[in-house]
C-alpha positions as CSV (number, residue, x, y, z in Angstrom):
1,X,-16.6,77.9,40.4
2,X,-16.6,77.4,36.9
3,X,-12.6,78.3,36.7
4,X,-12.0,75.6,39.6
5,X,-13.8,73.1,37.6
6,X,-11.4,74.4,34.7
7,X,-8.2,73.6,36.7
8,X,-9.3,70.2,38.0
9,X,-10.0,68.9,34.2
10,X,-6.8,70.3,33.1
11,X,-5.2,68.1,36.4
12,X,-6.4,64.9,35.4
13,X,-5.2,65.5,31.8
14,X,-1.8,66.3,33.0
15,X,-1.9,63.0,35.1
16,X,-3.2,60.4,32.7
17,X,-0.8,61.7,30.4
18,X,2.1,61.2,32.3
19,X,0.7,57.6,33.9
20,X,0.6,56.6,30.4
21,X,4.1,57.9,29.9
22,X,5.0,55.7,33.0
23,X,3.5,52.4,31.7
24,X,4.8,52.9,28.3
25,X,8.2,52.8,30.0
26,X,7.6,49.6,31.9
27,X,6.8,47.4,29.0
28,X,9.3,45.3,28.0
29,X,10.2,44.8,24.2
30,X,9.3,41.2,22.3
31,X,13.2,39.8,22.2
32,X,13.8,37.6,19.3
33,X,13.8,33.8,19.1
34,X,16.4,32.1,20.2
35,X,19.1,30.2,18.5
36,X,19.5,26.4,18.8
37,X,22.9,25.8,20.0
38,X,25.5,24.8,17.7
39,X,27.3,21.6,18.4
40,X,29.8,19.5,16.7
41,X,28.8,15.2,16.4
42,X,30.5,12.3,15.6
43,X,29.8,8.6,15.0
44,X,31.1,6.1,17.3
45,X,32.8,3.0,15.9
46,X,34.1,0.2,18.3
47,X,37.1,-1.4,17.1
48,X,40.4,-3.6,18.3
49,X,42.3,-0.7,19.8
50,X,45.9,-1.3,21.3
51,X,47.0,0.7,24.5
52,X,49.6,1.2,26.2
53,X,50.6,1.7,30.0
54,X,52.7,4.1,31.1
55,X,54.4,3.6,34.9
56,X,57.0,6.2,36.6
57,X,60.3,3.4,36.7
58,X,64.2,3.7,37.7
59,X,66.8,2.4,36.1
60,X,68.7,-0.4,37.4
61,X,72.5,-1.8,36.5
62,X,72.2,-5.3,35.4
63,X,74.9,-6.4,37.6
64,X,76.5,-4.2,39.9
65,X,79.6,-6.0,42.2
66,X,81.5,-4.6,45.0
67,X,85.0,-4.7,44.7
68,X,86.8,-5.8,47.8
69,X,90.1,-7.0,49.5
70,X,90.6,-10.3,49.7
71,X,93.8,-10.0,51.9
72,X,94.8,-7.8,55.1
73,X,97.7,-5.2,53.6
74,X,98.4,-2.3,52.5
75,X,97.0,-0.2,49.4
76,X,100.0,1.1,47.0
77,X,98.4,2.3,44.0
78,X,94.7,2.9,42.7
79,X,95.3,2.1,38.9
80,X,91.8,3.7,37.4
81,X,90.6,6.7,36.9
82,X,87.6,7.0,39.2
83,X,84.2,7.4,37.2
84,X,85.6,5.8,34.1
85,X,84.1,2.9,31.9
86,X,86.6,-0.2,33.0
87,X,87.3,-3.2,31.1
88,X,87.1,-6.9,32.5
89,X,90.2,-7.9,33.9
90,X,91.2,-4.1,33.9
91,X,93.7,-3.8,36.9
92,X,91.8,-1.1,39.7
93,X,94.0,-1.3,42.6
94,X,97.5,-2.8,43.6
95,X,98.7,-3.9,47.2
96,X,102.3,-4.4,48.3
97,X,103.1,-7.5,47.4
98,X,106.0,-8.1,49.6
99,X,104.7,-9.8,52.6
100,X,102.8,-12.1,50.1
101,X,106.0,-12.9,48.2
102,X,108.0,-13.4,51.2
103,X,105.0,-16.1,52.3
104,X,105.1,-17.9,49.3
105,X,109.0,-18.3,49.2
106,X,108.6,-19.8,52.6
107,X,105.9,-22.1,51.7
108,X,107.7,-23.2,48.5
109,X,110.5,-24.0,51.2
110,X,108.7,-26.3,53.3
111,X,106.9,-28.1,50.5
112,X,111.3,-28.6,49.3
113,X,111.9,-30.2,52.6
114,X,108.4,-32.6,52.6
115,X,109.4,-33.6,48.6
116,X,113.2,-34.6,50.3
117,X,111.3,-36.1,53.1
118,X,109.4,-38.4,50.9
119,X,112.1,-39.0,48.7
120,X,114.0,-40.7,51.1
121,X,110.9,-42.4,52.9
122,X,110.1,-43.9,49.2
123,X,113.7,-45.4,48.8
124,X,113.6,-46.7,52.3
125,X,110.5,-48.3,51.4
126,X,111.9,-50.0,48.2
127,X,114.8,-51.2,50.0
128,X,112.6,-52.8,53.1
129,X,110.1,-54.7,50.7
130,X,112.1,-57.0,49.4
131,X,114.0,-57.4,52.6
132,X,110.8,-58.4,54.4
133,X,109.7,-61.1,51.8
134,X,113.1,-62.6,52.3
135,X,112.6,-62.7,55.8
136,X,115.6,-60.4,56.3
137,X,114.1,-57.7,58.7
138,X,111.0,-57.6,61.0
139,X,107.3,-56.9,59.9
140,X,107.7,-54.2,62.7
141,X,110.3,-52.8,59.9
142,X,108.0,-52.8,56.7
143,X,104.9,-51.5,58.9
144,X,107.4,-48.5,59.5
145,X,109.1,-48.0,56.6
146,X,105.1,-48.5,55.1
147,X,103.8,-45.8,57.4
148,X,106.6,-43.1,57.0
149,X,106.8,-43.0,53.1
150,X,102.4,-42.3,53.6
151,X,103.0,-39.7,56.3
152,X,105.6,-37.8,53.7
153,X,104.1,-37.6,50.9
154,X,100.9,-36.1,53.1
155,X,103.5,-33.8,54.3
156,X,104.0,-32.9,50.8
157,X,100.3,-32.6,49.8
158,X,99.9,-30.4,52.7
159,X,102.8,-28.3,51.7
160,X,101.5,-28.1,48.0
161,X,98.2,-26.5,49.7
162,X,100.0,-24.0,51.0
163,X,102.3,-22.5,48.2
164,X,98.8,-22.7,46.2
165,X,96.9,-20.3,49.4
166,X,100.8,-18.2,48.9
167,X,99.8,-17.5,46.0
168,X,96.3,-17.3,45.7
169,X,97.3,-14.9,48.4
170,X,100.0,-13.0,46.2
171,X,97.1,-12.8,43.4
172,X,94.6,-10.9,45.3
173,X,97.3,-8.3,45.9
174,X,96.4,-7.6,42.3
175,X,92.8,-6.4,42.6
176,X,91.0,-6.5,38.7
177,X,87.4,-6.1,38.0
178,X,85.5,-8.6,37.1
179,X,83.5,-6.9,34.6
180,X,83.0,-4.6,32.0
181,X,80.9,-0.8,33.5
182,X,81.3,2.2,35.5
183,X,83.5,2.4,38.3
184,X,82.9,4.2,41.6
185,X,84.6,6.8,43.6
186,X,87.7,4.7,46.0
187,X,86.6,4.9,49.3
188,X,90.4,3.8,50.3
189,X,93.4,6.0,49.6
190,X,96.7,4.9,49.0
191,X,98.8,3.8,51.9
192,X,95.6,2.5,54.1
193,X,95.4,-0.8,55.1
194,X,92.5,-2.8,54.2
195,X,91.1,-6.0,55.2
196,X,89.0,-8.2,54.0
197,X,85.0,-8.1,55.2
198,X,83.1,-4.9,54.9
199,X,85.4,-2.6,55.8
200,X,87.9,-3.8,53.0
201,X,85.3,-2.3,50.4
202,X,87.4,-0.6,47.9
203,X,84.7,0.7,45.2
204,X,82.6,-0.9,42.6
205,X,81.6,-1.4,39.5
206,X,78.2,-1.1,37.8
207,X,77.6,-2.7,34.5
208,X,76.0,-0.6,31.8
209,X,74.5,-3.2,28.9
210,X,72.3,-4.7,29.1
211,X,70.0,-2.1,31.8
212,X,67.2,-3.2,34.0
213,X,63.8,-0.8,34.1
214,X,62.2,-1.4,37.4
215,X,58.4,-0.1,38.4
216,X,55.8,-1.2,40.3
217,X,52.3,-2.0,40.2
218,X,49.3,-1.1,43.3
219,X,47.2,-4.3,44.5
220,X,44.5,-2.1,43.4
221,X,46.0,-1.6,39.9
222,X,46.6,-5.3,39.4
223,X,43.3,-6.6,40.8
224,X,41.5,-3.9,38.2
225,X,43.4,-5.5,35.2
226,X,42.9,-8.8,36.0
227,X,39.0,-8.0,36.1
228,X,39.3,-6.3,32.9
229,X,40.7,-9.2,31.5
230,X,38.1,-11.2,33.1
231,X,35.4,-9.2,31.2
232,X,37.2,-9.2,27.8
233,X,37.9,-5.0,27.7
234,X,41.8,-5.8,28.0
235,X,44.0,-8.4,26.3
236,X,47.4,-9.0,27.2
237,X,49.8,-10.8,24.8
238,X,51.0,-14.5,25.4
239,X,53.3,-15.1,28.7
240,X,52.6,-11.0,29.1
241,X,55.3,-10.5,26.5
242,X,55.3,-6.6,26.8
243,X,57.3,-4.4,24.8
244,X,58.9,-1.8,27.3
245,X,59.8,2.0,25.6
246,X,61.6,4.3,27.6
247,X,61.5,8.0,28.3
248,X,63.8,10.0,29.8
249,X,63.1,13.2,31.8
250,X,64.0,15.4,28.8
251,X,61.3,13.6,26.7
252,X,64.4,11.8,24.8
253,X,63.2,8.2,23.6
254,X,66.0,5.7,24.4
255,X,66.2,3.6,20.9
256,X,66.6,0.4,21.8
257,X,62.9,-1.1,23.9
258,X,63.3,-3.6,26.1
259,X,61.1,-6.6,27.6
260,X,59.5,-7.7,30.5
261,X,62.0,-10.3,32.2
262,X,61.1,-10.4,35.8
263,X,57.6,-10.6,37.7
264,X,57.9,-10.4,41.6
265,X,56.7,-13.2,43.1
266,X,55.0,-11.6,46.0
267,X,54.0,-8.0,46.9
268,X,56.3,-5.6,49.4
269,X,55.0,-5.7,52.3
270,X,56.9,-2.0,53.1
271,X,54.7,-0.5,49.9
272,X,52.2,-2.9,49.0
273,X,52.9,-2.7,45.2
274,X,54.0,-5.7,42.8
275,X,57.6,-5.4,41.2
276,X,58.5,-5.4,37.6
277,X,61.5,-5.4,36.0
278,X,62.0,-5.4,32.0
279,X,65.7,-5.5,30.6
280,X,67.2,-3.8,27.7
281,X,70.4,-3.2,25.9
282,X,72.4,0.2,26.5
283,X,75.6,-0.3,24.4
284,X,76.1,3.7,24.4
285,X,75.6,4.1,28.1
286,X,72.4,6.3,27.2
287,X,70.9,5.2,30.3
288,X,73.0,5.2,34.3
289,X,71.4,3.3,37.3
290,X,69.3,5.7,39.4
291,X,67.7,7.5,36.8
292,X,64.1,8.3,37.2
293,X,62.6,7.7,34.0
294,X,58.8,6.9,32.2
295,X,58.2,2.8,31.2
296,X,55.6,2.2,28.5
297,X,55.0,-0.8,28.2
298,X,53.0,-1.9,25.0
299,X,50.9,-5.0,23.7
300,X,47.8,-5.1,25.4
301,X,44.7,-4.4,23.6
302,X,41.1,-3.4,24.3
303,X,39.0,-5.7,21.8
304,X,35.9,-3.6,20.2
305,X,36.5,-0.8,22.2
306,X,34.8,2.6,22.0
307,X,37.0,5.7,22.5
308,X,35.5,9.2,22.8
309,X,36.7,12.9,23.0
310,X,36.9,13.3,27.2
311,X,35.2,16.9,26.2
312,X,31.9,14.4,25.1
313,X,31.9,13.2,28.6
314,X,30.1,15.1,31.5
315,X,29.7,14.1,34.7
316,X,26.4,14.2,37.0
317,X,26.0,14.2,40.5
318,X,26.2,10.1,40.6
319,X,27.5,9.1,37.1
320,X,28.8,10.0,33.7
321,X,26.5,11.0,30.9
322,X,27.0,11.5,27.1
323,X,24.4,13.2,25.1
324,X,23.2,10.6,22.2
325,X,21.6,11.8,19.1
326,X,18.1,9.6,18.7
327,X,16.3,8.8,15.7
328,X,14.6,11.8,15.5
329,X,18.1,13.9,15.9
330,X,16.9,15.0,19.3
331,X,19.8,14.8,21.8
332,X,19.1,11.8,25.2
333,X,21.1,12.2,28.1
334,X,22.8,8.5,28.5
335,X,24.6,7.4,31.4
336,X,27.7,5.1,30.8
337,X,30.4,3.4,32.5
338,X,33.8,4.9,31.7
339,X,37.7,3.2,31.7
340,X,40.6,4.3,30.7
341,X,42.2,7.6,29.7
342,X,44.3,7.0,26.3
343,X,45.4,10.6,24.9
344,X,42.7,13.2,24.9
345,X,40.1,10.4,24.7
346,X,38.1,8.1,27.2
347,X,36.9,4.1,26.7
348,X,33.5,3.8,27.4
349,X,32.7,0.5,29.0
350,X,29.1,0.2,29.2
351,X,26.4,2.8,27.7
352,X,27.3,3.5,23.6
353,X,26.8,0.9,20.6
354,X,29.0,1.3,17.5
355,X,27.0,3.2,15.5
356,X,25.2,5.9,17.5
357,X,26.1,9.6,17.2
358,X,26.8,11.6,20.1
359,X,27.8,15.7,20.9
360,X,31.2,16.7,21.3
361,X,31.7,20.3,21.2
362,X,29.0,22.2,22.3
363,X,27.5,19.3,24.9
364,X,27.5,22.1,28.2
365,X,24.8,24.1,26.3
366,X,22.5,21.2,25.4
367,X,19.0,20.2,27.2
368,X,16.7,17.6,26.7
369,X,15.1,16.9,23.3
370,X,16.1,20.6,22.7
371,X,16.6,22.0,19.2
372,X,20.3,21.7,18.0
373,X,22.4,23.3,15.2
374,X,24.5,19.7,14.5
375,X,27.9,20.4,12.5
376,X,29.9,17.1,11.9
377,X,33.4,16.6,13.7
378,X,36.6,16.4,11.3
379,X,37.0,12.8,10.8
380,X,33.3,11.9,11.1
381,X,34.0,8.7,12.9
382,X,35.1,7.6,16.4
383,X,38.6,5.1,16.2
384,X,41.2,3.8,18.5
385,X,43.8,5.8,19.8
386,X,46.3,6.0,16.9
387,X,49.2,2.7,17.6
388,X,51.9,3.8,20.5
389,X,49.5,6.5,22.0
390,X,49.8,5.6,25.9
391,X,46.9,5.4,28.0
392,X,46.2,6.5,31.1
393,X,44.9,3.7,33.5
394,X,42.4,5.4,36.4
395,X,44.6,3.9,38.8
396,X,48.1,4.7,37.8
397,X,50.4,6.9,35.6
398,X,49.1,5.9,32.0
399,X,48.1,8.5,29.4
């Protein structure tokens, strides 16, 4: 009895040693304090910030004319080399002029006869006058002799108007263009007869200097700057003098900016958007019609504008939020009203005062009056988007 009682002591040792093996296993080590989060601030400063809009445009020739038969003949020579710049008054194509110079010998002809016609109706008339006042021959005679020396020299007028269509005619058969650019392919060969209308279209010719930009703003893109304007964030210069830069697709800057020259009067009713055109010069053909290019135009500005990081901006389930720094250096979530895009940066309409300091790296990992490990941002203070930076408007191609 006395060795059972033996074993059982021994059993309960064994157990509470290993049950306080078991909870000494369980208990979870003290883990150290936690870090406040490190973050990077900067100082807002509101100040007169210029922007500028950038639109997706085409290029457009300042002139471009179709180059047609004026006469019904046949085509003897094309006299360009298709593609090539041409010259005003540069000869492009030549018809056979033999029809038209057999035409104008004929009219010159007839207009021969009506001169001898008149001739003789005048001296018949100078003989009759004096005849009549003498009583010598009838009235009947001088209303006659009146009435034929007017009829003639009609005759000859009318004759004059025809040697001038002859060779008005004969003219055309020399077909020159009217201006200086780049001409088309010929869409008639040699030896084809042409007429005149549309299907006497021979080529054309598409004047290079000055060129026209063309794009196009959305109702809801117009009706957003004119409220901004209406609210003082945007200023655009006098008569909406806006300097135009272009960009080709290859990045290339064309050197010469252009201006604003043309506001549509109405919108298109096939895409709703409002036309503009801005003209500039291309003396070394740079630019062709048709391109696709970027516009920017500059001159607007945003007066006292604030312009923060986008990275500072987060957004919420209903709005935008930035985390201010109070007095105390604790950071407040505060909700604000956004604009534009210009760069890497975002105008803040409504929610920051010049002055106040906000988080800009780091601002995921913040909470509420938490504990923060500030570091200040290179540059300390919040500017304007350096001069020629586009920006991007919310409802168009701006950056």
């Amino acid at each position: 009895m006395n060795n059972a009682r033996k074993g059982a002591v021994m059993a309960l040792v064994l157990l509470s040693g290993v049950l306080s093996q078991l909870y000494g296993c369980d208990k979870a080590p003290v883990s150290p304090a936690r870090k406040p989060p490190e973050v990077t601030v900067m100082t807002v400063t509101a100040r007169d910030t210029p922007v500028t809009f950038e639109f997706v445009a085409q290029t457009q020739s300042s002139r471009e004319v179709e180059i047609r038969a004026r006469v019904a003949g046949f085509l003897d020579q094309r006299l360009y080399t298709e593609g090539d710049l041409v010259k005003t008054g540069q000869k492009l194509f030549q018809m056979d002029r033999k029809p038209f110079e057999a035409a104008l010998l004929s009219a010159q002809g007839q207009l021969a006869q009506q001169q001898a016609r008149w001739e003789v109706a005048k001296a018949t008339l100078a003989r009759v006058r004096p005849l009549a006042a003498q009583n010598a021959v009838s009235k009947m005679d001088l209303d006659n002799a009146v009435g034929n020396e007017r009829e003639t020299r009609a005759a000859v007028l009318a004759a004059e108007g025809n040697v001038r269509t002859e060779q008005l005619n004969l003219s055309y058969t020399t077909i020159v263009s009217p201006l200086t650019g780049l001409a088309s392919y010929s869409k008639k060969q040699e030896g084809s007869y042409v007429t005149p209308g549309e299907s006497g279209l021979l080529t054309s010719v598409s004047q290079m200097d000055p060129m026209y930009v063309n794009f196009s703003l959305s109702e809801n893109e117009t009706l957003k700057y004119r409220d901004d304007v209406a609210a003082g964030h945007l200023i655009f210069p006098p008569r909406s003098e806006l300097i135009v830069e272009v960009v080709m697709a290859d990045g290339t800057v064309v050197p010469n900016t252009g201006t604003v020259n043309f506001l549509a009067p109405s919108y298109s009713q096939g895409t709703g958007t409002f036309l503009v055109r801005a003209v500039l010069a291309n003396p070394n053909g740079l630019l062709r019609p048709g391109q696709f290019v970027r516009a920017l135009a500059k001159g607007a500005s945003r007066p006292n504008a604030i312009l923060v990081p986008q990275k500072a901006v987060l957004e919420g389930a209903k709005s935008h939020f930035i985390w201010v720094l109070n007095a105390e250096g604790k950071p407040e979530q505060r909700v604000v009203e956004v604009g534009d895009w210009q760069g890497d940066n975002w105008f803040i309409n409504k929610g920051l005062r010049s002055g106040e300091r906000i988080v800009v790296d780091g601002a995921i990992r913040v909470t509420p009056g938490g504990p923060l490990n500030i570091v200040d941002a290179p540059g300390a203070a919040s500017t304007g988007a350096a001069d020629g930076q586009p920006a991007k408007a919310n409802g168009g191609k701006s950056q």
